[in-house]
C-alpha positions as CSV (number, residue, x, y, z in Angstrom):
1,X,-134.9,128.2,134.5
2,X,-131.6,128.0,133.4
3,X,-130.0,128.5,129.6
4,X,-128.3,125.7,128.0
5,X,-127.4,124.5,124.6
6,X,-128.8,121.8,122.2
7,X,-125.2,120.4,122.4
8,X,-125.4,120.0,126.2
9,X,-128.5,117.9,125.8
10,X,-127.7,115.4,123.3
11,X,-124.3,114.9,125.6
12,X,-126.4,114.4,128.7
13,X,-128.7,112.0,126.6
14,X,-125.5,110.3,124.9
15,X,-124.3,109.3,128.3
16,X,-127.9,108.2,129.2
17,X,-127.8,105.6,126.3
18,X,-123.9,104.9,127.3
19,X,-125.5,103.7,131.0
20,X,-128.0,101.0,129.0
21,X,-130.6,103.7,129.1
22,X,-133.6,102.2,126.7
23,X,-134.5,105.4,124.5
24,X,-134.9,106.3,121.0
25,X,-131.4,108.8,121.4
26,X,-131.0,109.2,117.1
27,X,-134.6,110.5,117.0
28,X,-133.8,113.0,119.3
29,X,-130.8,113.7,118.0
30,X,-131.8,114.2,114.5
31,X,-135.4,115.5,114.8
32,X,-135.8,119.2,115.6
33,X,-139.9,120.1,115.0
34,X,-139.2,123.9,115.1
35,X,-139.8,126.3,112.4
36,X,-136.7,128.1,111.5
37,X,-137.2,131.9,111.3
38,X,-140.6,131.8,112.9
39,X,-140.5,133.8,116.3
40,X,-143.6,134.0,119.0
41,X,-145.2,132.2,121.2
42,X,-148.0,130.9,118.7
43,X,-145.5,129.1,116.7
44,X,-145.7,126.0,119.1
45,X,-149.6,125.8,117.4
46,X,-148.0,125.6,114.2
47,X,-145.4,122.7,114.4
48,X,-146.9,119.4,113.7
49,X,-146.1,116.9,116.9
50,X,-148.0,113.8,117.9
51,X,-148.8,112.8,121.0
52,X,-146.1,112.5,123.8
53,X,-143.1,114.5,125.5
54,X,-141.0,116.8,123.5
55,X,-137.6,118.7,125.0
56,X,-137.7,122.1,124.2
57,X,-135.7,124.8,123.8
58,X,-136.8,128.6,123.9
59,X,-135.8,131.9,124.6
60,X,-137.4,134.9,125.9
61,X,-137.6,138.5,124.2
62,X,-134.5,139.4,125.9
63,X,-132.4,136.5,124.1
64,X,-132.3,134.4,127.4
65,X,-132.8,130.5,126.6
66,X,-134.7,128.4,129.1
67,X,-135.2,124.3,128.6
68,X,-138.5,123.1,129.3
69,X,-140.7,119.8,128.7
70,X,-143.8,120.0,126.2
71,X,-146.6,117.4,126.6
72,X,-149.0,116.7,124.0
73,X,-152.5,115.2,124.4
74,X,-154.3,115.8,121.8
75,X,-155.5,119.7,121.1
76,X,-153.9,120.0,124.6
77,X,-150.3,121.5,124.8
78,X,-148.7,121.9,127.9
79,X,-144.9,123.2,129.4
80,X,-143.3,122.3,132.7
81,X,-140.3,124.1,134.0
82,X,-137.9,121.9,134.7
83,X,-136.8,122.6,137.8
84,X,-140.2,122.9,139.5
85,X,-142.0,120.1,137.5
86,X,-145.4,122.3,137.5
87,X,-146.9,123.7,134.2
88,X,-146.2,127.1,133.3
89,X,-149.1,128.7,132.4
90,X,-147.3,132.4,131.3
91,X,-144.8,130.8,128.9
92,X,-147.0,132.3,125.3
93,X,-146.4,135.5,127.2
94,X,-142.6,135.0,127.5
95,X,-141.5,133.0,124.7
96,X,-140.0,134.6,121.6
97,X,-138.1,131.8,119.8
98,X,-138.4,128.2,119.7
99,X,-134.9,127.1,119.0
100,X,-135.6,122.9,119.1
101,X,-138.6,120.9,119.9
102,X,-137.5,117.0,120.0
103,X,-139.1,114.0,120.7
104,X,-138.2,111.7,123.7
105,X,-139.3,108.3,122.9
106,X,-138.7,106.3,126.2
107,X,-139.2,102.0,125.9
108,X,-140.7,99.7,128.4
């Protein structure tokens, strides 16, 4: 996975509304559902989301970030790598710091 900024995100989403893209873009922009100060994995248990797809932001014990999706069903939590779109069953292992988790509210 590769590291990139909060910044680089709501530029690559800005442009996404810019194109007619139909997305809520301020409530991803404004709403950030980590806990500042918290580190480890089990903080993801701890942050209050509803049910749907999150962007997310984390970095690894060696202060590497990594972008990732978070889906949320219910009790069930799950993170897909980006690049290979498959869930990524080691991330509590790896995952130090949650630096954003944000909502991505897509309308039909």
């Amino acid at each position: 996975m590769n590291s990139f900024s909060t910044d680089v995100v709501l530029r690559f989403l800005g442009r996404l509304r810019d194109a007619g893209r139909d997305f809520a873009y301020n409530q991803i922009a404004t709403t950030n559902h980590a806990i500042p100060g918290r580190r480890g994995a089990q903080v993801l248990e701890e942050i209050p989301v509803d049910d749907g797809i999150y962007i997310v932001g984390a970095y690894n014990h060696r202060h590497i970030g990594h972008e990732a999706v978070l889906t949320v069903q219910g009790a069930k939590l799950l993170i897909y790598d980006l690049k290979e779109g498959n869930p990524i069953s080691s991330a509590k292992r790896w995952i130090n710091f949650y630096a954003f988790v944000r909502p991505f509210k897509v309308f039909k």
